[in-house]
C-alpha positions in Angstrom: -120.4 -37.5 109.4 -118.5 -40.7 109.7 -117.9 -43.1 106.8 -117.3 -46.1 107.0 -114.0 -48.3 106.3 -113.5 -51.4 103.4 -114.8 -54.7 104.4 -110.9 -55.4 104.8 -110.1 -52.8 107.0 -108.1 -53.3 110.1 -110.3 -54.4 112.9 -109.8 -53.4 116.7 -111.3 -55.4 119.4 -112.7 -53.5 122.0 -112.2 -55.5 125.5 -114.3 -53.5 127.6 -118.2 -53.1 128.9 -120.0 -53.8 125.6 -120.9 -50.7 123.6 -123.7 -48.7 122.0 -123.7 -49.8 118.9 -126.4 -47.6 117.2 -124.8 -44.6 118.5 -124.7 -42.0 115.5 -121.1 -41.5 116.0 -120.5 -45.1 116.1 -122.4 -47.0 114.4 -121.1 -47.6 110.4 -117.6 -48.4 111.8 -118.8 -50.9 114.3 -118.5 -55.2 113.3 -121.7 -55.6 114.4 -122.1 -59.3 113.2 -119.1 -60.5 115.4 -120.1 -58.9 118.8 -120.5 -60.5 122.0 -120.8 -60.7 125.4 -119.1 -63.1 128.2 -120.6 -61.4 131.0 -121.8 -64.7 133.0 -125.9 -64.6 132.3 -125.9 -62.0 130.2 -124.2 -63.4 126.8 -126.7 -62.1 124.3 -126.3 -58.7 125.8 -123.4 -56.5 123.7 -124.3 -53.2 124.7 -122.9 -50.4 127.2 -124.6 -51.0 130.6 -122.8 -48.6 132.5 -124.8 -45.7 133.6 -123.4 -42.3 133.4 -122.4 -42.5 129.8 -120.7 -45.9 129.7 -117.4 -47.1 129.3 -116.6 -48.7 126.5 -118.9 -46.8 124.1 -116.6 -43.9 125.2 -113.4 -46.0 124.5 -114.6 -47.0 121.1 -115.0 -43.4 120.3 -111.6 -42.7 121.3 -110.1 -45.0 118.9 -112.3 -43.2 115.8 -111.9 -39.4 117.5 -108.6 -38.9 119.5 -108.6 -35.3 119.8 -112.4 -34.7 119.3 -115.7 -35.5 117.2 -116.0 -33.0 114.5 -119.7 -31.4 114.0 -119.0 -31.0 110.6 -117.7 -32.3 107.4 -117.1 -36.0 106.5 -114.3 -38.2 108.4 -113.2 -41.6 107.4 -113.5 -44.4 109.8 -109.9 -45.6 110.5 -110.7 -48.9 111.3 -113.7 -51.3 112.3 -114.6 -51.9 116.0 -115.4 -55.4 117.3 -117.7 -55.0 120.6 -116.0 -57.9 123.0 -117.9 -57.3 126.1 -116.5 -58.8 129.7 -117.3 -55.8 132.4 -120.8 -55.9 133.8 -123.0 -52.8 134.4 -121.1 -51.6 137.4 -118.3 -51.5 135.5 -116.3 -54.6 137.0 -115.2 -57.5 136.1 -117.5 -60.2 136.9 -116.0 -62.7 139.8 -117.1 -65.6 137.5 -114.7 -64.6 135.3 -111.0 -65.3 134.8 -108.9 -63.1 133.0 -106.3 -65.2 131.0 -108.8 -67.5 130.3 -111.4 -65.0 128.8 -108.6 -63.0 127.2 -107.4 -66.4 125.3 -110.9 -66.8 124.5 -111.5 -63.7 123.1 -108.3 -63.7 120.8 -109.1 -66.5 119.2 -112.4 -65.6 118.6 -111.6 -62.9 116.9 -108.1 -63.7 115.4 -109.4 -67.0 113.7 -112.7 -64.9 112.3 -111.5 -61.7 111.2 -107.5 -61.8 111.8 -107.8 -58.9 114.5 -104.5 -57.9 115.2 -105.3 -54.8 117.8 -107.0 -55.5 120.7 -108.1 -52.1 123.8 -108.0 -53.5 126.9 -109.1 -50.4 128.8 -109.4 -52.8 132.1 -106.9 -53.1 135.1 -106.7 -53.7 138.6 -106.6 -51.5 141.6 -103.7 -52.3 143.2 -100.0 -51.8 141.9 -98.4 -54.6 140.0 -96.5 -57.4 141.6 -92.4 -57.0 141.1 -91.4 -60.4 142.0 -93.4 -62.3 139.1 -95.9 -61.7 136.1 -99.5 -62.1 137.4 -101.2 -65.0 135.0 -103.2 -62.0 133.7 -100.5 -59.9 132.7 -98.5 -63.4 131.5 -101.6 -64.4 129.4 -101.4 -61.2 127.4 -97.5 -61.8 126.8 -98.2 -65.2 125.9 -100.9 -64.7 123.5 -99.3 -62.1 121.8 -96.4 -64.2 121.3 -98.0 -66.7 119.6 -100.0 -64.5 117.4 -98.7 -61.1 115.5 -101.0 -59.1 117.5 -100.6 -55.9 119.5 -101.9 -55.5 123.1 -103.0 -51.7 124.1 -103.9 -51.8 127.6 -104.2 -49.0 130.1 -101.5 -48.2 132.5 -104.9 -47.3 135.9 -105.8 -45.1 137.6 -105.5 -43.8 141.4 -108.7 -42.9 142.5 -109.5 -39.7 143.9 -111.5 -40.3 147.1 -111.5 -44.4 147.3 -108.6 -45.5 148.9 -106.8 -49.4 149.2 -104.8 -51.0 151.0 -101.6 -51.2 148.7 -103.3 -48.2 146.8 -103.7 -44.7 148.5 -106.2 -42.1 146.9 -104.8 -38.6 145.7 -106.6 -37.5 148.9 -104.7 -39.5 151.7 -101.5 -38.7 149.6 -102.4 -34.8 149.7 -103.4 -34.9 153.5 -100.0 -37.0 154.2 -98.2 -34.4 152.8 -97.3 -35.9 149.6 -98.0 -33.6 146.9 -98.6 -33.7 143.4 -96.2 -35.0 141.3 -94.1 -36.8 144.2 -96.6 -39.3 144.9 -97.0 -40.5 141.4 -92.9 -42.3 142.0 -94.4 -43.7 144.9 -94.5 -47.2 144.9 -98.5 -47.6 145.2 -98.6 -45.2 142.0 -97.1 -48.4 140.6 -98.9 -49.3 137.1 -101.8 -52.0 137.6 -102.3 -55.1 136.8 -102.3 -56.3 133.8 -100.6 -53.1 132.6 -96.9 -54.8 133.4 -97.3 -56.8 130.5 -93.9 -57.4 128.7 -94.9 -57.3 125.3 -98.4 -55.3 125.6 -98.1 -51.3 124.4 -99.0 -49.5 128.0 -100.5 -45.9 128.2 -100.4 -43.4 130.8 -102.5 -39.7 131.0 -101.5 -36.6 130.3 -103.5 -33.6 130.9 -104.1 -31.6 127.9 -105.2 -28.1 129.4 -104.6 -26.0 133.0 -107.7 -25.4 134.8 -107.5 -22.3 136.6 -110.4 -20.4 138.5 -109.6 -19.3 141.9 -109.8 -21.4 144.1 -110.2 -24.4 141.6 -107.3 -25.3 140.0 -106.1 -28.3 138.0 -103.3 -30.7 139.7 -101.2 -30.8 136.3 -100.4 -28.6 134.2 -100.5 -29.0 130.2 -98.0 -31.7 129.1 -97.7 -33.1 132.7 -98.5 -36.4 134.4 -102.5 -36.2 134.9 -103.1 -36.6 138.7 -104.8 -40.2 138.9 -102.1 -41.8 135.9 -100.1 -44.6 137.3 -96.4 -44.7 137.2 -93.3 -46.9 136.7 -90.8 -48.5 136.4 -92.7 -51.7 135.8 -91.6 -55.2 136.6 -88.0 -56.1 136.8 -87.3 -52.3 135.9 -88.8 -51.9 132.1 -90.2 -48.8 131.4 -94.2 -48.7 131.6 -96.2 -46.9 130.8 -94.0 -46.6 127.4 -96.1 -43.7 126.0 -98.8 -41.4 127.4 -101.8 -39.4 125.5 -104.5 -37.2 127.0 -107.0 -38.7 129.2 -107.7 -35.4 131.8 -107.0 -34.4 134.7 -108.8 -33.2 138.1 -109.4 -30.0 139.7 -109.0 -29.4 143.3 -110.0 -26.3 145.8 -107.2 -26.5 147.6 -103.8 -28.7 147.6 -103.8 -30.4 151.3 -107.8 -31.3 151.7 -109.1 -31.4 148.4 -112.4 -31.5 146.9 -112.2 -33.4 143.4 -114.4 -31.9 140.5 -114.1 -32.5 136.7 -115.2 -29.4 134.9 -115.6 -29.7 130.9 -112.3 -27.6 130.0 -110.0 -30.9 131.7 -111.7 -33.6 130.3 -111.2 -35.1 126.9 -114.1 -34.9 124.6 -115.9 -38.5 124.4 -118.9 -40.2 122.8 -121.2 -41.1 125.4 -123.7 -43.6 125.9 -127.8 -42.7 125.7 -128.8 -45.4 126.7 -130.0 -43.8 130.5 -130.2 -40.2 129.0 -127.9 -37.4 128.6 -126.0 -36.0 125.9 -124.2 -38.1 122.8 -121.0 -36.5 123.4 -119.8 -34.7 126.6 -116.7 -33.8 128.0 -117.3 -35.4 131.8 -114.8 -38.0 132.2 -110.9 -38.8 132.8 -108.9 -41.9 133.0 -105.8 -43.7 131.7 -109.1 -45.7 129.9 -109.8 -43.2 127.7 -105.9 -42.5 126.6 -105.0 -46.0 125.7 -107.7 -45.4 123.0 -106.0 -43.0 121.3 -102.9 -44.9 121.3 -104.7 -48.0 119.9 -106.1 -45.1 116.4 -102.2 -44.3 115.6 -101.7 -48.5 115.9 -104.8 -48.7 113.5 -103.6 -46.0 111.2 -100.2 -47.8 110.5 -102.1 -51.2 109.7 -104.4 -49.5 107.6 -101.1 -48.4 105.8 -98.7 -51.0 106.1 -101.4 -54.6 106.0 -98.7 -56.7 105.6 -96.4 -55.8 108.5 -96.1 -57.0 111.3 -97.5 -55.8 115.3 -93.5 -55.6 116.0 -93.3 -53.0 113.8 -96.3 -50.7 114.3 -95.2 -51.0 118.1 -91.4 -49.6 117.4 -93.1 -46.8 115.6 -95.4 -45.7 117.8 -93.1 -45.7 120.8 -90.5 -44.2 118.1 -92.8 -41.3 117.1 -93.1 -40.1 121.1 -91.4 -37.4 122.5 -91.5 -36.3 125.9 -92.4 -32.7 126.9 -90.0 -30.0 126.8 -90.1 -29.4 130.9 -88.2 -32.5 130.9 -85.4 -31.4 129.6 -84.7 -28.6 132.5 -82.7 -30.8 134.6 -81.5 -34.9 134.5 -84.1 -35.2 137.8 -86.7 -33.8 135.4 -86.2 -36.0 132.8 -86.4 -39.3 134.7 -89.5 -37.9 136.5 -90.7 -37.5 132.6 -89.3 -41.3 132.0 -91.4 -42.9 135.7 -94.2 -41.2 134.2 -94.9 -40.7 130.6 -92.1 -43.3 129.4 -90.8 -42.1 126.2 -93.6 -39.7 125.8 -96.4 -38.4 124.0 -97.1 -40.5 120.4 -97.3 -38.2 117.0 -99.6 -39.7 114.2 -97.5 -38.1 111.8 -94.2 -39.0 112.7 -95.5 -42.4 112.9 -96.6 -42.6 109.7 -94.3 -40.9 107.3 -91.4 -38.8 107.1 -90.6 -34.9 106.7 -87.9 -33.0 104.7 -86.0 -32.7 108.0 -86.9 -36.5 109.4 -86.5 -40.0 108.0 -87.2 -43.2 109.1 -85.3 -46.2 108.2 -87.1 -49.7 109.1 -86.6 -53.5 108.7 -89.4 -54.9 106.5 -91.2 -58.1 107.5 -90.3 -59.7 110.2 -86.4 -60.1 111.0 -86.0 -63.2 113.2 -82.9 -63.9 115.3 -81.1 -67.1 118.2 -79.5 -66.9 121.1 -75.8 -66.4 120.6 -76.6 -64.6 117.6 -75.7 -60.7 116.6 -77.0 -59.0 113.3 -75.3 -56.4 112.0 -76.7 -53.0 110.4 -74.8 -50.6 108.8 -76.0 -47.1 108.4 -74.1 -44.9 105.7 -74.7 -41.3 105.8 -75.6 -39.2 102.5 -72.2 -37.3 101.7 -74.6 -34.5 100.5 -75.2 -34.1 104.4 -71.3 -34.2 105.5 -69.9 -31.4 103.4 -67.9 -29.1 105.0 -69.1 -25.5 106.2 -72.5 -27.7 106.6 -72.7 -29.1 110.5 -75.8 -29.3 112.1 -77.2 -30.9 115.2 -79.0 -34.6 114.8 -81.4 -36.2 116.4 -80.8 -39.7 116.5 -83.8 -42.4 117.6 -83.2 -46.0 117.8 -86.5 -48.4 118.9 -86.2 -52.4 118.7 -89.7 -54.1 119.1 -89.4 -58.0 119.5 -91.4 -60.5 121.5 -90.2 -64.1 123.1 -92.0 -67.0 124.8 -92.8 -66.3 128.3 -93.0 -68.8 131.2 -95.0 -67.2 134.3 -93.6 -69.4 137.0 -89.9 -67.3 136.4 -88.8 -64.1 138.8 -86.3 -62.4 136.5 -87.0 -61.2 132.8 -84.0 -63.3 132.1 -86.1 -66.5 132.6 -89.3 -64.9 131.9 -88.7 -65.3 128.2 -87.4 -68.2 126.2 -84.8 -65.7 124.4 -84.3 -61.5 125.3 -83.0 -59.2 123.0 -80.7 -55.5 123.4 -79.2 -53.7 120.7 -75.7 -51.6 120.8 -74.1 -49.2 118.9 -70.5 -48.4 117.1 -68.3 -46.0 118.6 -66.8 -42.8 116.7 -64.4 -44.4 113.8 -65.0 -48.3 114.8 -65.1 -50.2 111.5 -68.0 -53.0 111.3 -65.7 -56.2 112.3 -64.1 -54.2 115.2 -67.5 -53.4 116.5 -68.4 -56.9 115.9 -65.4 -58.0 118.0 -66.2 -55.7 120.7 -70.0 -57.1 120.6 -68.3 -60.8 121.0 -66.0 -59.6 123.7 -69.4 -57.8 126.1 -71.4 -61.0 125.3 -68.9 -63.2 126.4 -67.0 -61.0 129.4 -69.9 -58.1 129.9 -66.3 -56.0 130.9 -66.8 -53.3 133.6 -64.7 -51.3 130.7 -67.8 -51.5 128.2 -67.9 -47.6 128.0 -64.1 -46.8 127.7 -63.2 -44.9 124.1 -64.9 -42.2 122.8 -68.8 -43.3 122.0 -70.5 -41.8 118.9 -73.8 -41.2 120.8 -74.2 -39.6 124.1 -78.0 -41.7 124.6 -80.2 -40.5 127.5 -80.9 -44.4 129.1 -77.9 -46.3 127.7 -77.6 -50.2 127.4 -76.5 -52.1 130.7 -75.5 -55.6 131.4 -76.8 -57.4 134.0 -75.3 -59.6 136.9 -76.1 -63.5 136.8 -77.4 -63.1 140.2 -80.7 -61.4 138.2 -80.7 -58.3 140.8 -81.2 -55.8 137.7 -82.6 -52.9 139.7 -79.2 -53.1 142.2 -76.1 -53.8 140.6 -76.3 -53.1 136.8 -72.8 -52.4 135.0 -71.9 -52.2 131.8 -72.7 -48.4 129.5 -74.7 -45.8 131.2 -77.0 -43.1 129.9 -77.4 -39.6 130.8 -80.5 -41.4 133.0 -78.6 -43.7 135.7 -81.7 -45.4 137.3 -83.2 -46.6 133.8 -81.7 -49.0 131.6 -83.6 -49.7 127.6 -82.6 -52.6 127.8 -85.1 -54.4 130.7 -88.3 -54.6 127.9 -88.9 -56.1 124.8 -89.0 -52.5 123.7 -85.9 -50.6 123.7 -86.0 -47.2 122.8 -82.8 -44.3 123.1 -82.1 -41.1 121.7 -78.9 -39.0 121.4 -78.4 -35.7 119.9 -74.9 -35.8 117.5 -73.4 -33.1 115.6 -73.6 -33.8 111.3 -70.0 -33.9 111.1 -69.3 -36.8 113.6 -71.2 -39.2 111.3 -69.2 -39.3 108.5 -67.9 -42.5 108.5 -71.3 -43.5 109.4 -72.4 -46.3 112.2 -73.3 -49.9 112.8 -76.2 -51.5 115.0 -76.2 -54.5 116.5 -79.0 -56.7 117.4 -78.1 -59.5 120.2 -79.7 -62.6 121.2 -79.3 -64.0 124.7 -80.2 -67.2 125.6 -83.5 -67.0 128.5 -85.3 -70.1 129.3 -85.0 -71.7 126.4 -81.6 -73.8 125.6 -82.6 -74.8 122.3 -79.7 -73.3 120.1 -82.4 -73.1 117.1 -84.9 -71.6 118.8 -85.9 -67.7 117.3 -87.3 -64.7 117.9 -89.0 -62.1 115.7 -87.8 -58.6 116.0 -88.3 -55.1 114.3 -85.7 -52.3 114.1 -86.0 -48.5 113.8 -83.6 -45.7 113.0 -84.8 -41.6 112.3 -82.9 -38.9 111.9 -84.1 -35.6 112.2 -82.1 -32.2 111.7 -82.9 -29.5 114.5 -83.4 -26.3 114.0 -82.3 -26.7 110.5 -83.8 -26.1 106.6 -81.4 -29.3 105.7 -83.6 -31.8 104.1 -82.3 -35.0 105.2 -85.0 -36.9 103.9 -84.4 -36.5 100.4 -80.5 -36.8 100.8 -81.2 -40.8 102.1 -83.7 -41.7 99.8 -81.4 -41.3 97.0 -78.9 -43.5 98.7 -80.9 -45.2 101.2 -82.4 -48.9 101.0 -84.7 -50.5 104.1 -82.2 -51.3 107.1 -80.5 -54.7 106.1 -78.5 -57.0 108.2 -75.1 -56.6 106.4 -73.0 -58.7 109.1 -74.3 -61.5 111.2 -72.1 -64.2 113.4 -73.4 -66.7 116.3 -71.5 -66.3 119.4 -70.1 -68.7 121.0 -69.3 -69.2 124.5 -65.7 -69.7 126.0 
């Protein structure tokens, strides 16, 4: 039985086909009094139209039951859900209506009522996303979210199984063509859709949860891999989308070069359904990058139901820093940047988002830290001596994850002039003391030396931080500090996650970050950006509890250096 939330519960707007709103499973967590439609001619009607089971009644489940609706016991809403209804009963968008201008209506409906912060936008387009420029679509979501401190969850779409497109093969035409499963998902109509290349939205990809096998039926993925229909990056100007996958299906086929597509129960997530033609209240009967987004969008509600006075920033750096990416991924480098086209940094944990563990912390900025152009910021992390003592190496796991979000202007080509200020972050080297690190930060701003990666670096990360040429060619002639992953930089988005595995011992003298602020669009010296910062570390394969050695030491991460930097 589901209970509902407090009146001042987070509240998620639902951007989708209206939903049942008396559905049992539903019902005491959904904002009734603030629903509404802006289907052209139909704006008193809030409910799911779509037959089959519906769309966004199945979405809202998702956000209240990620990995299933219990048939007993009592669960806890984690939120409340706002029905904002804008697909018509076919499912589409109606032609009437125009997507930045709806979306901008919708936000401030509902951030000026109820201060919504999270906003499903289970809704994209069927082609792959323009890499020239931001689509108004995708620029409206960047620019709403930039001047409000809300969070964008939007699905990364889907290639459809039979239907094919112009600019957007089906898996059928890519199986008879000879393009097999995964290889056609780095093709460039696997692309992510519009408006899934959203700079500062949160984009989710599928990942099937189970292998289907009955001979001849079999699934196309296996568990923990790339579900068939997910699309893929990179993303505009090279970021990283989707950022973070969860489970949204997969199909099964009869055979792998003229298929026949079926959906049997055991590769679909469990849903609530819509009644409202007939048919069960909860089925599993249907897959889609729609339904995984959801699930994304309950850890983002989880951590404002636990941190209310943080900011979007910050629930964003620790969802992508909670993911992980699948173990297969680590077989080979050419594994692992399949991993990183298609999953981004992985699958999101609820648990590591939300807390710590004996052998995990997680070290965060609190509030809001802001940041110029020309401007570095300084954070010094100390290591526990409890966890240096001799006799007592173990292996690390260090995560670093900066969330921030800038002005855009749409007319720009380059994520340089897309935003009014972009951010990167970099990291000391193995005995650097803070002001040489801080010289060495002046010196890449100001030169971005082809020696950047000369002396011996602390971390080995797996993308690595890269500066790019004037000339805005990012994708071509990047320089600067590679990763283990050469064709992926962090630093394209405006979220930046890298990882690096570093024995106890090396850390003793400890390490700086820096955060940097380059000038974009904007040439006002004063102008800032807001930012959040993230550090965990976590001891493999080890009884060492970390966690209590730093929270005897250990305050919030806090800028201990900060300089502007000037040009020569």
């Amino acid at each position: 039985m589901l209970e509902p939330r407090a009146p001042n519960a987070p509240k998620v707007c639902v951007i989708d086909s209206g939903i049942q709103e008396l559905h049992p499973k539903l019902r005491v967590a959904i904002d009734s009094q603030y629903s509404k439609s802006w289907v052209p001619g139909e704006l008193d009607m809030t409910a799911d139209y779509v037959r089959g089971g519906g769309h966004g009644t199945r979405v809202s489940g998702a956000v209240l039951y990620p990995r299933g609706i219990p048939t007993t016991g009592r669960q806890q809403a984690i939120c409340w859900i706002q029905n904002a209804r804008i697909l018509d009963g076919s499912n589409q968008l109606p032609k009437k209506l125009f997507p930045p201008e709806v979306l901008e209506e919708i936000v401030g409906f509902y951030h000026h009522r109820t201060r919504t912060r999270i906003f499903n936008h289970s809704v994209a387009g069927i082609a792959p996303c323009r890499t020239q420029s931001m689509t108004p679509w995708a620029a409206a979501i960047d620019k709403l979210t930039w001047e409000k401190d809300i969070l964008f969850i939007v699905a990364a779409g889907n290639i459809e199984a039979n239907s094919s497109f112009v600019t957007r093969p089906s898996i059928y035409t890519h199986m008879q063509a000879g393009r097999l499963y995964p290889q056609y998902l780095l093709t460039p109509s696997a692309r992510v859709a519009n408006p899934a290349q959203s700079f500062q939205a949160l984009t989710v990809g599928s990942v099937a949860h189970t292998a289907y096998q009955n001979p001849p039926l079999k699934s196309v993925a296996e568990v923990d891999y790339p579900s068939s229909f997910s699309c893929s990056g990179l993303g505009i100007w090279g970021t990283i989308k989707p950022e973070v996958v969860e489970y949204g299906g997969d199909y099964v086929i009869d055979s792998p070069t003229s298929p026949s597509f079926t959906k049997p129960e055991p590769v679909c997530p469990e849903l609530v359904r819509s009644t409202l033609y007939g048919g069960k209240a909860i089925s599993s009967d249907a897959v889609g990058t729609s339904f995984a987004a959801p699930k994304v969008t309950h850890i983002a509600a989880a951590l404002a139901a636990t941190f209310p006075q943080e900011s979007t920033l910050l629930y964003r750096a620790l969802v992508v820093q909670s993911a992980r990416l699948p173990n297969w991924t680590n077989e080979s480098v050419a594994k692992l940047y399949q991993g990183i086209r298609t999953m981004g940094y992985g699958i999101p944990n609820l648990d590591r988002a939300l807390g710590n563990f004996p052998n995990r912390v997680t070290l965060t900025t609190q509030g809001n830290e802001i940041i110029r152009a020309r401007q570095a910021k300084i954070y010094q992390v100390q290591i526990p001596e409890s966890l240096l003592r001799e006799g007592e190496g173990f292996e690390i796991l260090i995560e670093i994850t900066l969330s921030y979000v800038a002005e855009p202007r749409r007319t720009r080509r380059h994520r340089r002039k897309y935003l009014s200020t972009w951010l990167d972050w970099t990291c000391s080297k193995k005995g650097e003391d803070p002001q040489k690190f801080l010289d060495r930060v002046l010196k890449e701003y100001n030169e971005a030396p082809e020696d950047a990666d000369e002396g011996e670096g602390l971390f080995r990360w797996t993308l690595g931080k890269r500066q790019f040429r004037p000339n805005g060619d990012d994708q071509r002639r990047p320089k600067g500090i590679d990763g283990i992953v050469k064709e992926v930089s962090r630093s394209a988005g405006t979220v930046q996650k890298d990882w690096a595995l570093v024995q106890s011992y090396d850390l003793r003298e400890g390490f700086c970050v820096a955060v940097v602020g380059h000038e974009g669009w904007n040439k006002n010296s004063e102008a800032t950006v807001p930012y959040s910062l993230v550090v965990s570390f976590e001891a493999i394969n080890s009884e060492i509890s970390i966690y209590d050695a730093f929270v005897q030491v250990q305050q919030p991460l806090q800028v201990q250096q900060e300089v502007r930097l000037s040009v020569s």
